[in-house]
C-alpha positions in Angstrom: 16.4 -7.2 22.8 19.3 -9.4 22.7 22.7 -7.5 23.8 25.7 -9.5 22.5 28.0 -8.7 25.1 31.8 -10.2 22.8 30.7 -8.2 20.2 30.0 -5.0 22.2 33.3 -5.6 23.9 34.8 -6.1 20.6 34.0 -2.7 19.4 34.7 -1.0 22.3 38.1 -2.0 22.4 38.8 -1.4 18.8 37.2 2.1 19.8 39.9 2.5 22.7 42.3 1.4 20.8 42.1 3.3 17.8 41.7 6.4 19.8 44.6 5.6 22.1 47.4 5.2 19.1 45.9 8.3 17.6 46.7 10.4 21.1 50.0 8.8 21.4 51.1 9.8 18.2 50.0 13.2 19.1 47.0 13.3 16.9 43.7 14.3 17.9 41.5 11.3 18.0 38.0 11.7 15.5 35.1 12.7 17.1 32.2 9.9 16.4 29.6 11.0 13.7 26.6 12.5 14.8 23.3 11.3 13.1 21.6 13.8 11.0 19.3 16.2 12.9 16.6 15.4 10.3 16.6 11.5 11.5 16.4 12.4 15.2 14.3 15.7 15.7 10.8 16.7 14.5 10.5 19.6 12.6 8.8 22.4 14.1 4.9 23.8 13.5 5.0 26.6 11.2 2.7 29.5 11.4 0.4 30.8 9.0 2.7 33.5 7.6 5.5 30.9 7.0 3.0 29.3 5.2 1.9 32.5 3.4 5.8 33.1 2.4 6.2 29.8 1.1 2.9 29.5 -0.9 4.2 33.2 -2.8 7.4 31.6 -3.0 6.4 28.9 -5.2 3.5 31.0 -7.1 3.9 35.1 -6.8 1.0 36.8 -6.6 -2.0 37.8 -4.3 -2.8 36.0 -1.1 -6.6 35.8 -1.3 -7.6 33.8 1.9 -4.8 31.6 4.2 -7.0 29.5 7.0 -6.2 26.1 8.7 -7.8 23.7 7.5 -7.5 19.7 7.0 -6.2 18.3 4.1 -5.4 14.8 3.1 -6.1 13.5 6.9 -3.3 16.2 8.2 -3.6 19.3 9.5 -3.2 22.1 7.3 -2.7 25.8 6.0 -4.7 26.3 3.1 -3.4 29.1 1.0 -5.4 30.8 -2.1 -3.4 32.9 -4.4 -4.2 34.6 -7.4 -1.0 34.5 -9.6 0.7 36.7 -11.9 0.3 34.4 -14.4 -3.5 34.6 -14.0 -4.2 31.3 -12.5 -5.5 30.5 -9.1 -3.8 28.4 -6.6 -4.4 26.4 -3.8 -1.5 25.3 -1.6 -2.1 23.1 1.4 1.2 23.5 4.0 1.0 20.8 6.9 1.7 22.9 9.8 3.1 20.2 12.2 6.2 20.1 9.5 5.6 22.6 7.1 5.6 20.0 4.8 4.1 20.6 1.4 1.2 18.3 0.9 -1.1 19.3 -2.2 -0.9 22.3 -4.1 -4.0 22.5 -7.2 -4.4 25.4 -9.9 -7.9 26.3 -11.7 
């Protein structure tokens, strides 16, 4: 990794600067924007009755069978639902993210 030491020095005296003229003119300086949680933390593993809520969620009905299972090379929750509307579902949660990765009616 190259480090370009005038540019680094560059921006950290703008920084100072910046921050210095605020305080003397009796403003509080800006705190520096934080990156988005999304960008820097994993989402957590979700459990089978997160899984089960989300699944009824996106189709009401009855929860006929919720298992782990794999799905598309992930890890999943596999949740069958026979909807109010008559059809049946299958919804496939991945349960390191809770991500949704397949849902299929019949």
């Amino acid at each position: 990794m190259i480090i370009r030491k005038p540019l680094f020095t560059a921006l950290a005296l703008a920084v100072s600067f910046t921050a210095a003229s605020a305080f003397a003119a009796g403003e509080t300086p800006a705190a520096p924007m934080a990156a988005p949680m999304a960008a820097t933390a994993p989402a957590a593993p979700i459990t089978k009755e997160q899984a089960t809520e989300m699944a009824l969620k996106a189709h009401p009905g009855k929860v006929t069978k919720a298992y782990e299972d794999s799905h598309k090379g992930k890890k999943t929750w596999e949740i069958k639902i026979t909807g109010d509307d008559g059809k049946k579902w299958e919804v496939y949660y991945e349960i390191a993210t809770g991500a949704l990765v397949d849902e299929k009616s019949k």
